[in-house]
C-alpha positions, 0 to 999 in steps of 0.5 A: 439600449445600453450593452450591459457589462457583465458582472463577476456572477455572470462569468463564474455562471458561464464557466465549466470546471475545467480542473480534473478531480482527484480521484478519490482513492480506493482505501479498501483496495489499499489495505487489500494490496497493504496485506497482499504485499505482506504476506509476498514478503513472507513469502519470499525466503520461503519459510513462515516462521510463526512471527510473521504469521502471528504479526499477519493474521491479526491484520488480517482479522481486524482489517476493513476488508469483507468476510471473503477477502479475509478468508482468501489471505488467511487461507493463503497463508500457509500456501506457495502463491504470491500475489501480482501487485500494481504498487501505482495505486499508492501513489495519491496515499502517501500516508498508506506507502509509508505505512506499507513500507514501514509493515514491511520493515516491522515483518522483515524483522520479527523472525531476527532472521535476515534473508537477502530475498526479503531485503531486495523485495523490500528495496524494490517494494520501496522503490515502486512506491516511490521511496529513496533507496538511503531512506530503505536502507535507514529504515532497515538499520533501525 
């Protein structure tokens, strides 16, 4: 008896996956925190003008989110809670932390009131997400 030599097949058949999968991303814990940061932002100088409530609920409507979530934000916003946010869960969804920081952007100027509490939220959001505080600044001059 020969000792055999092994092939390609044999060794691929011994081998485990040794590669972590990706973890697969929670898209509608995404889009909850999305609408939760929003709405923090609102927030933030204390006045909800009707802009930002009339640029909120819709999202809100018409997001994937299940009948109890959507009623707990809408419910929340004409309240004083705001909401603790782990921005880490963005960080594989760099289409969601664009999208996020843009929707912050787009809310902070719809009331064409310029408040220094929501421009530092935005700034500190930006950077939690892993944004360089030029580009924040770039999208804000816009």
């Amino acid at each position: 008896d020969q000792p055999r030599s092994r092939g390609l097949g044999d060794v691929y058949k011994r081998q485990k996956l040794k590669q972590k999968p990706t973890k697969k991303i929670d898209t509608l814990l995404l889009e909850k925190l999305h609408l939760q940061a929003l709405l923090n932002l609102m927030k933030a100088d204390y006045l909800n003008s009707k802009e930002e409530i009339e640029f909120i609920t819709p999202m809100i409507e018409y997001s994937n989110l299940d009948k109890k979530d959507k009623a707990e934000l809408i419910d929340n916003l004409n309240t004083d809670l705001v909401y603790s946010i782990d921005f880490q869960h963005f960080i594989n969804a760099p289409e969601e932390r664009e999208a996020l920081l843009t929707d912050l952007v787009m809310l902070y100027k719809r009331d064409e009131e310029s408040h220094l509490k929501e421009i530092i939220l935005i700034y500190t959001i930006g950077e939690s997400l892993g944004f360089d505080s030029k580009y924040v600044q770039e999208l804000l001059a816009d």
